[in-house]
Structure formats: structure tokens, C-alpha cells
C-alpha positions as CSV (number, residue, x, y, z in Angstrom):
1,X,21.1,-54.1,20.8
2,X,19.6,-50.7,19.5
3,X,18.2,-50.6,16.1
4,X,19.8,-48.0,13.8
5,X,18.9,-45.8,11.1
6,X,20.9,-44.1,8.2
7,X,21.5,-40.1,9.8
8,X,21.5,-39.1,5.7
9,X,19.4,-36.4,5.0
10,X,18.5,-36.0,1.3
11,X,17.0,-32.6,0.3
12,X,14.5,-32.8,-2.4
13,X,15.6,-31.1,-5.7
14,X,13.3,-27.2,-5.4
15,X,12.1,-28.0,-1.8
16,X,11.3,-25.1,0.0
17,X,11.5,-20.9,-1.1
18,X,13.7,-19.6,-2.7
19,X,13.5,-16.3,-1.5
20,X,13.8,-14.3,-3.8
21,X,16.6,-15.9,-5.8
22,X,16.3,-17.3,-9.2
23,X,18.6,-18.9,-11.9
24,X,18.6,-17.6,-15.2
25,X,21.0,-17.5,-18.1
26,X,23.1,-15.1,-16.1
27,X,23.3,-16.9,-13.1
28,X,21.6,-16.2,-9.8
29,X,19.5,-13.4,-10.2
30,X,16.3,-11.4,-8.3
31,X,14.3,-8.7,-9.4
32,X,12.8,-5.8,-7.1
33,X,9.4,-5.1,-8.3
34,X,7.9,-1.8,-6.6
35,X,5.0,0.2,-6.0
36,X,5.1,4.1,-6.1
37,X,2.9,7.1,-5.6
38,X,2.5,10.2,-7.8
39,X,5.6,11.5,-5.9
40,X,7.7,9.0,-7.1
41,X,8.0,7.8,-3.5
42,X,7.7,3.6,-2.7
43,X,4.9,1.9,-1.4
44,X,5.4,-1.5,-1.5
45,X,8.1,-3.4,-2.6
46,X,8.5,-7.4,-3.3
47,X,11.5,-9.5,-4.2
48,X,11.3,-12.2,-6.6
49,X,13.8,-14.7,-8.4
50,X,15.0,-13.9,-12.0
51,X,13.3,-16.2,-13.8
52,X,9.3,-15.5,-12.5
53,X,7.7,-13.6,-15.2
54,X,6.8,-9.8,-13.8
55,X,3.2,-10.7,-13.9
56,X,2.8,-13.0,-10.8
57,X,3.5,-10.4,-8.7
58,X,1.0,-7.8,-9.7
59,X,-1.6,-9.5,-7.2
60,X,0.7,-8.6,-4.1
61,X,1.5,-5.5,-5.5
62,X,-2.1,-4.0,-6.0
63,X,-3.5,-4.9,-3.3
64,X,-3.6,-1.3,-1.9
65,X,-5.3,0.2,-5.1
66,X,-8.6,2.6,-4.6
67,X,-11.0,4.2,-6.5
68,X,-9.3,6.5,-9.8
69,X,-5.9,5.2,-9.2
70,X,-4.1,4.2,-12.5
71,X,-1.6,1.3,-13.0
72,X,1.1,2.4,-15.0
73,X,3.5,-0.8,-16.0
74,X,5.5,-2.3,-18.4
75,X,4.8,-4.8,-21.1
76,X,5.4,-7.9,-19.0
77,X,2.4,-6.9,-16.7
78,X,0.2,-6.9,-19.6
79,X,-2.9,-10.0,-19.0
80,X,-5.6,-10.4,-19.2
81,X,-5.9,-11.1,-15.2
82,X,-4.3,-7.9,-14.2
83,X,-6.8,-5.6,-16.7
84,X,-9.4,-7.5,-15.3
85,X,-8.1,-6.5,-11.3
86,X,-7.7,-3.3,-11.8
87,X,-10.9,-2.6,-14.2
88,X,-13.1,-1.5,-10.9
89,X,-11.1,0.0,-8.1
90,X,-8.9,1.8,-11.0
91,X,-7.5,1.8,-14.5
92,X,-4.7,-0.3,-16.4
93,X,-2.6,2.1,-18.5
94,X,-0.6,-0.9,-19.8
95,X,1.2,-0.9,-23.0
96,X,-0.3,-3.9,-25.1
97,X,2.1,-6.7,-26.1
98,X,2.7,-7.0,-30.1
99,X,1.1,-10.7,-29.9
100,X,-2.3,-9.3,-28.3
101,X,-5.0,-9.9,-30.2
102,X,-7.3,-7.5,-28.0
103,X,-7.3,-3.7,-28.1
104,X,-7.5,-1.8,-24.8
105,X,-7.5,2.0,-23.9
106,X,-4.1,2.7,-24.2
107,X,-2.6,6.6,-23.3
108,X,0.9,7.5,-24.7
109,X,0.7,10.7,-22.5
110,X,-0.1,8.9,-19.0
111,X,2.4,6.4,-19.6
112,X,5.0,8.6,-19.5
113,X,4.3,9.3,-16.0
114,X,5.7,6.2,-15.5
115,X,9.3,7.9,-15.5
116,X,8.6,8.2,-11.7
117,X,9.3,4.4,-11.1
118,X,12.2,4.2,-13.3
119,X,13.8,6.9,-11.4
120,X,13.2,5.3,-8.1
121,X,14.7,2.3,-9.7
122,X,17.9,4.6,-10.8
123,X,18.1,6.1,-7.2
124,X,18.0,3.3,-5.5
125,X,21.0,1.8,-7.8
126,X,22.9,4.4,-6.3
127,X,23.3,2.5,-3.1
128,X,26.2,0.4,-4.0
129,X,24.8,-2.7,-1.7
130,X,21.9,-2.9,-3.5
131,X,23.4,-2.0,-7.6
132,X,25.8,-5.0,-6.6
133,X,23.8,-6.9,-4.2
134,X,26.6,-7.8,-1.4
135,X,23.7,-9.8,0.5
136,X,23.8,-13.2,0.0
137,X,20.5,-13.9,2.0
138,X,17.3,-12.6,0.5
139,X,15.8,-11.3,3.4
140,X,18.6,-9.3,4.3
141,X,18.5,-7.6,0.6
142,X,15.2,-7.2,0.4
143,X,15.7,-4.8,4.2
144,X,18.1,-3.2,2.5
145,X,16.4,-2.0,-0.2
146,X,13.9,-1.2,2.1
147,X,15.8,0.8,4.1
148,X,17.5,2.5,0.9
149,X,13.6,3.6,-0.2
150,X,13.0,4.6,4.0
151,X,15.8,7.6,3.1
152,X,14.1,7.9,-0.3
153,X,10.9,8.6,1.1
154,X,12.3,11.2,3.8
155,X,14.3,12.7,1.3
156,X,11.3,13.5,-0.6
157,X,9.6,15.0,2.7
């Protein structure tokens, strides 16, 4: 006689990556949070589910960042954290929250330079895999928008 044990195999409820894909109110959702040049051209881009606030990422994104370079983001990359990241090897031209407290440098005129990465974000919705997201698997999106910014980068060549 062989002693036996149940084949069921629970998964845990959140075990593992996600990969890029979040629930929110919508529904499954990602966001595609990108790194550009003064050209307007990409230089790094990460993937991220819906519901992670914009700020977690900022670490992977500036890891690149050298002396004089400015970071021009939105409101949802405004802490404390990321001023403090970018106060030596470069400068935080954030926008500061309506709840901030603090008062930082703050340049109307440079952030409207940051034009450049909304109009990467507009060209690469022009790529109807990517505006609609066909890929189920978020490695294989993440490669596409990739390859989508590859041709934006030559383009801009």
C-alpha cells in the first residue's frame, strides 16, 4: 500500500507578480511610465499595474540621471523622496501638490518642456496594439511598446 496525498494545488490570494497588471475601478489596467531625452526620444520605459501610485517607479526610472539634468513630471511624482534623489546629480522641476506644506523651486517655463513626453505618449497611442492593448501577457506589451518607441527613436534619426 502507497500512501497518498491530495494532488490540489491552492494558490495563495496576490502570490507572485503581477506584471504589470492592476485592478482598478475600471478593470484591469497598466500604466507605461517613460523616460525621454530633450529630443523627445525614450530612454527607459517600465510597466506597472493601474492601481501603483506613479511615484514608486521614479527610482527605476532615474537611475540614468547625471550632472544638470532636470526631471520634469507630473503631480503624482511629487515627494519628498524623489526631490531628495534628484537634489545632487540634477534638478526636480515638479509641480507641488495643493496639500504640500513645503515650497520648492518651481519653473512654469521649464515645465512646459514637458510637452516632449506627452507627445511621445500621443505617438505611441497611434499604434493600435498598444492604444488598445491586444496583449494579454505583460511582457509581451511591455516589447511592444518597446518596439513601437525602437521606430520612434529611428524616426527621430
Amino acid at each position: 500500500m502507497c500512501p497518498r496525498s491530495p494532488a490540489r494545488g491552492h494558490r495563495k490570494k496576490g502570490d507572485g507578480d503581477d506584471g504589470g497588471m492592476g485592478r482598478s475601478r475600471g478593470g484591469l489596467t497598466s500604466k507605461i511610465h517613460a523616460l525621454v531625452d530633450a529630443e523627445g526620444r525614450p530612454v527607459n520605459l517600465r510597466l506597472t499595474g493601474g492601481q501603483i501610485a506613479d511615484c514608486a517607479e521614479a527610482d527605476a526610472l532615474t537611475n540614468e540621471f547625471g550632472e544638470g539634468d532636470i526631471l520634469l513630471a507630473d503631480k503624482g511624482y511629487d515627494t519628498n523622496a524623489i526631490r531628495a534623489r534628484c537634489l545632487v546629480p540634477a534638478w526636480a522641476n515638479i509641480p507641488p501638490k495643493s496639500n504640500r506644506k513645503d515650497s520648492f523651486v518651481f519653473s512654469r517655463w521649464v515645465c512646459r518642456q514637458r510637452s516632449l513626453v506627452e507627445r511621445f505618449f500621443n505617438r505611441i497611442k497611434q499604434f493600435r496594439d498598444i492604444a488598445t492593448r491586444y496583449d494579454k501577457r505583460p511582457e509581451n506589451y511591455l516589447a511592444a511598446v518597446k518596439l513601437v518607441a525602437t521606430r520612434i527613436w529611428c524616426q527621430s534619426l
